[in-house]
C-alpha positions as CSV (number, residue, x, y, z in Angstrom):
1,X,9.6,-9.6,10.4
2,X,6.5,-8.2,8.7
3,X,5.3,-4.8,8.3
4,X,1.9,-4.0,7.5
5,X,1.3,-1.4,4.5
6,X,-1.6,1.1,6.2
7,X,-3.9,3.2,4.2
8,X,-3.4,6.6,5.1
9,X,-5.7,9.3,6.1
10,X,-4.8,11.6,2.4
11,X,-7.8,14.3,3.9
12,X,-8.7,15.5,6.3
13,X,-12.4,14.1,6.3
14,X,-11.4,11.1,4.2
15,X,-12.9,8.2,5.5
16,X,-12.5,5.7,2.8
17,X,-10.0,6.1,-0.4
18,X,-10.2,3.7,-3.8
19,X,-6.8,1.9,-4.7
20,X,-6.3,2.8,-8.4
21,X,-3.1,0.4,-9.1
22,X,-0.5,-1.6,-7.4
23,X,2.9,-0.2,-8.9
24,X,4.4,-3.4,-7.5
25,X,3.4,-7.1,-7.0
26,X,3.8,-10.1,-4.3
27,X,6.9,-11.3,-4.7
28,X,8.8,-8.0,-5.9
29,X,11.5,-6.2,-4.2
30,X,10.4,-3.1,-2.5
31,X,12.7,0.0,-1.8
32,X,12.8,2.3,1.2
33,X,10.5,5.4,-0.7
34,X,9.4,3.6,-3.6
35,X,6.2,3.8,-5.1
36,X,3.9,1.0,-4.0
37,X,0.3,2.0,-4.9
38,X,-2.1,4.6,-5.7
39,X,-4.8,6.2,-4.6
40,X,-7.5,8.4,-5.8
41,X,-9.5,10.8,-3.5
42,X,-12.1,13.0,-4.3
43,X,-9.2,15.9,-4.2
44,X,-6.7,13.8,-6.3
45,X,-4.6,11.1,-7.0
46,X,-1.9,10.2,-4.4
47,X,1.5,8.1,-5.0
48,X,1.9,5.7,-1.5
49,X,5.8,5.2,-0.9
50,X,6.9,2.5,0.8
51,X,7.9,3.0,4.6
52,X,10.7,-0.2,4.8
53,X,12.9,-1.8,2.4
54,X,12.0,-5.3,1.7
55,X,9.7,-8.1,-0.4
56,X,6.0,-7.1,-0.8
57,X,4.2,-10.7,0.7
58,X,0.7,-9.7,0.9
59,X,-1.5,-7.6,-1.1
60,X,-5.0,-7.3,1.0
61,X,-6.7,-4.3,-1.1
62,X,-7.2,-5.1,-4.8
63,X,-6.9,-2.1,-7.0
64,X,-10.5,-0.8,-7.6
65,X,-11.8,-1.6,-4.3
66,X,-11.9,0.9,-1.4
67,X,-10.5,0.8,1.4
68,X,-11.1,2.3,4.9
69,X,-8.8,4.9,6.2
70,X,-6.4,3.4,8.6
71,X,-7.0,-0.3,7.1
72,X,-3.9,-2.7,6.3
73,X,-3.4,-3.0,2.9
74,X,-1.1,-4.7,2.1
75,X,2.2,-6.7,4.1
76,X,5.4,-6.3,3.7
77,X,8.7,-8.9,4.9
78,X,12.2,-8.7,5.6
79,X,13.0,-11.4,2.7
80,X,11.7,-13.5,0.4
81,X,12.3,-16.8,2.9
82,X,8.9,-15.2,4.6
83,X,6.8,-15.9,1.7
């Protein structure tokens, strides 16, 4: 099963954020409320923590690039086997 990573909306305004870093990569284990990325707004810099527990498959936002509010950013799967 795959669940998709969204970028959320940090402001209330915001319309588009910038990805600073991934704190983890494809292939690693991810952890129910663990840091996956962050973000920067114009206000500050915000820590994303992961929603599910599982392998991080897809990473659709490279840091540096900004992204949309709303937009998938990145996938995450049950298992590795999904890869």
């Amino acid at each position: 099963m795959e669940y998709e990573v969204i970028m959320p909306q940090l402001e209330r305004t915001m319309k588009r954020t910038r990805i600073v870093e991934w704190r983890r990569l494809v292939g690693h284990d991810i952890k129910l409320g663990q840091v996956l990325f962050v973000a920067e707004t114009s206000k500050g810099t915000y820590y994303y923590e992961a929603k599910v527990s599982g392998v991080l498959s897809k990473i659709l936002v490279r840091a540096g690039e900004y992204v949309d509010t709303q937009a998938v950013v990145g996938i995450i799967t049950n298992d590795k086997e999904e890869l």
